[in-house]
C-alpha positions in Angstrom: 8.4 -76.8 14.2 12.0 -75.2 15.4 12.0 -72.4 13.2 9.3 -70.5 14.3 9.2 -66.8 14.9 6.2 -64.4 16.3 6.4 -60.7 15.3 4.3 -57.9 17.0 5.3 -54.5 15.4 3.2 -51.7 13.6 2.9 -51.9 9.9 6.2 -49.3 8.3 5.7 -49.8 4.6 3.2 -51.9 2.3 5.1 -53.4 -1.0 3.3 -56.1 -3.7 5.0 -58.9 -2.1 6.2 -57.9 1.5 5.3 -56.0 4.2 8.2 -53.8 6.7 7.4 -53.8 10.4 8.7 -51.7 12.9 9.5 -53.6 16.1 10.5 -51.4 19.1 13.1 -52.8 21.6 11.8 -53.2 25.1 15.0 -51.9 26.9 16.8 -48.4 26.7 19.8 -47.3 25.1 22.5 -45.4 26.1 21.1 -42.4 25.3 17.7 -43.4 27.4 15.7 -44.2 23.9 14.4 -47.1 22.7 15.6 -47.9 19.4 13.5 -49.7 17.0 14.3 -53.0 14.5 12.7 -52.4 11.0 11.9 -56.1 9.7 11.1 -56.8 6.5 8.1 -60.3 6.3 7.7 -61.7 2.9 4.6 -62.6 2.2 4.7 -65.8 0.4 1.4 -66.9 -0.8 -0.9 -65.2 -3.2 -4.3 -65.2 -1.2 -1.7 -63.6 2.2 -0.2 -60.8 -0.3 -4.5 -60.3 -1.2 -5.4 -60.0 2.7 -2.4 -57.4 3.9 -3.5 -55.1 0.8 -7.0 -55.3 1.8 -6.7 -54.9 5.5 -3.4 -53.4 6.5 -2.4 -50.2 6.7 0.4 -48.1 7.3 0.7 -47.2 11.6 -1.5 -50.7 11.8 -0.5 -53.1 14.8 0.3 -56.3 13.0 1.2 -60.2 14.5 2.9 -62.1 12.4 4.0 -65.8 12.6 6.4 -67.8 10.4 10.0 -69.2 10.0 13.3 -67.4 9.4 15.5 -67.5 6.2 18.4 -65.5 5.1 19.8 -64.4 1.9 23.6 -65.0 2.1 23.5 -66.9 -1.0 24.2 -69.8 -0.1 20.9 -71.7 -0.2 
């Protein structure tokens, strides 16, 4: 599989369909902070969408694994 992505962040915000995890960067910026990447996973299958509601919970350390997609239209 070549697109394939792993994502260790805690759980930001729980929605019906989607989950938002906040990633933090592992080097500082100029300011000496590190920033952090909000991603948003969409949660494609029924029974998966069933599972986060039931076990995740906001501040929760999550792993996720899956393939990357945009939404620039043109699909």
């Amino acid at each position: 599989m070549l697109n394939q992505a792993i994502l260790v962040g805690r759980v930001k915000e729980l929605l019906e369909n989607a989950i938002t995890i906040a990633i933090p960067r592992s080097y500082k910026n100029e300011d000496g902070e590190y920033d952090t990447d909000f991603i948003q996973v969409h949660l494609t299958s029924p029974r998966i969408q069933e599972s986060a509601a039931e076990y995740l919970h906001v501040g929760d350390i999550v792993g996720v694994k899956g393939s990357l997609s945009t939404n620039d239209g043109n699909v």
